[in-house]
N, C-alpha and C positions, 0 to 999 in steps of 0.2 A: 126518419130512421125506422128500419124494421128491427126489432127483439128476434136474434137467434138463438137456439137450443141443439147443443149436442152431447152426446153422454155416452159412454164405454165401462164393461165392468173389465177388469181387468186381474190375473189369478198372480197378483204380487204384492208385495207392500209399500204400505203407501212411499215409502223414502224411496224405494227403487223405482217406481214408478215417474215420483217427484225427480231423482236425481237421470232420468232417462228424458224427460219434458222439457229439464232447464240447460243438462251440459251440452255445453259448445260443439261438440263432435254427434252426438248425439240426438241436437237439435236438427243438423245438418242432414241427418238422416232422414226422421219423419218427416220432415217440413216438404220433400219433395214433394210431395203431394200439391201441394199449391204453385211452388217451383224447383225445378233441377236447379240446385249452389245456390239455396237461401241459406241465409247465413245471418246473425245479430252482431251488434259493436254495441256494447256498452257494460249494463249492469241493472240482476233483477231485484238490486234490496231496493228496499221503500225510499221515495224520495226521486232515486236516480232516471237518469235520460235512457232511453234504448231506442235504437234504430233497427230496424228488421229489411233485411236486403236484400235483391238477387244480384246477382253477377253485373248485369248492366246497370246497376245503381238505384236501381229504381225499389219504393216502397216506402215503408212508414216509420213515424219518428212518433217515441209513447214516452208518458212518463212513468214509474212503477208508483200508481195510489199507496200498494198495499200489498205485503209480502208478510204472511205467515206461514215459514215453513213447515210443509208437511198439513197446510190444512188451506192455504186458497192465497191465489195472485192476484191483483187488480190493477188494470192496464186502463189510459188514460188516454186515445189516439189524438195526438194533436198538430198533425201535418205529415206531408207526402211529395215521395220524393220522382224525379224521372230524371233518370241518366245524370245521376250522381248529383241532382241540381234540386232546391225548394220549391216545393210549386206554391207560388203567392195567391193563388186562387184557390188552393184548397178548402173544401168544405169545412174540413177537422179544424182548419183555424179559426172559425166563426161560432161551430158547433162540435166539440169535440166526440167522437164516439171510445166506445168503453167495451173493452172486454175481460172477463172476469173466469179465473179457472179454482174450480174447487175439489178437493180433492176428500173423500172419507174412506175409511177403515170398513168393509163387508163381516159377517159374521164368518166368514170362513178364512179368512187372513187377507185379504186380496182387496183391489183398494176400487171405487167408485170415481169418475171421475165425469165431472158436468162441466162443459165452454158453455159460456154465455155471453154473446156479445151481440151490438148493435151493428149495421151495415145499412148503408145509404141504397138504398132500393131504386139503382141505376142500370141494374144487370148485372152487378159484383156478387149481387144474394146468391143469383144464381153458381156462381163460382165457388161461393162458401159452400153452399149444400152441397156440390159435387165433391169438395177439397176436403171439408172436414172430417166427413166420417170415415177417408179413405188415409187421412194422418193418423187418425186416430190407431184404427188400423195397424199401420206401422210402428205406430207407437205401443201400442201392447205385444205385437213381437218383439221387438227390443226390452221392453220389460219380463216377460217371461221368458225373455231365449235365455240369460243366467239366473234364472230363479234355482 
């Protein structure tokens, strides 16, 4: 597993911020970055199952570790899907990987925001580096487009 790091300051607060990251319509938006009609089916409180999708079925199935709102998510990877189907081979079923989102308060009102997660160093890193910082991106325009 390779440890990744991405970070964005962002000129809103953290709740706007948080509630632009997690709503369902909203998610829909930034996420294209990775994929056009990614999409989640589940639920980000603590405890619960979530699958993150695209259109053709394909993607990953987490469990939520750790949900305090308004201060950090932590995600549990633990399998993956292709064309709406489990892949029995999945690495994440053996070795789960983890991604972890934190969120804090800047002294000027506007909120900091750190990904942190692990990725199986198969050529997908590469896909992260490119995807992230460009979601991220999208996600602080939607955060500051109604601030």
């Amino acid at each position: 597993m390779k440890d990744l790091h991405f970070g964005i300051d962002i000129a809103a607060p953290v709740a706007r911020v948080w509630d632009c990251m997690f709503d369902a319509t909203a998610y829909r938006d930034w996420t294209r970055a990775f994929c056009e009609g990614s999409y989640y089916e589940g639920s980000w409180a603590q405890g619960a199952r979530i699958a993150f999708r695209d259109p053709d079925g394909n993607g990953m199935d987490a469990i939520v570790d750790e949900n305090l709102r308004h201060e950090r998510v932590s995600l549990r990877l633990v399998g993956d899907f292709s064309a709406g189907r489990p892949n029995a081979d999945s690495p994440l079923i053996r070795e789960p990987a983890h991604e972890r989102y934190e969120f804090s308060a800047t002294p000027a009102g506007g909120t900091r925001l750190d990904i942190h997660l692990q990725s199986w160093d198969d050529g997908f890193t590469d896909f992260l580096t490119d995807s992230w910082p460009r979601a991220l991106q999208r996600l602080k325009a939607l955060a500051e487009s109604t601030h």
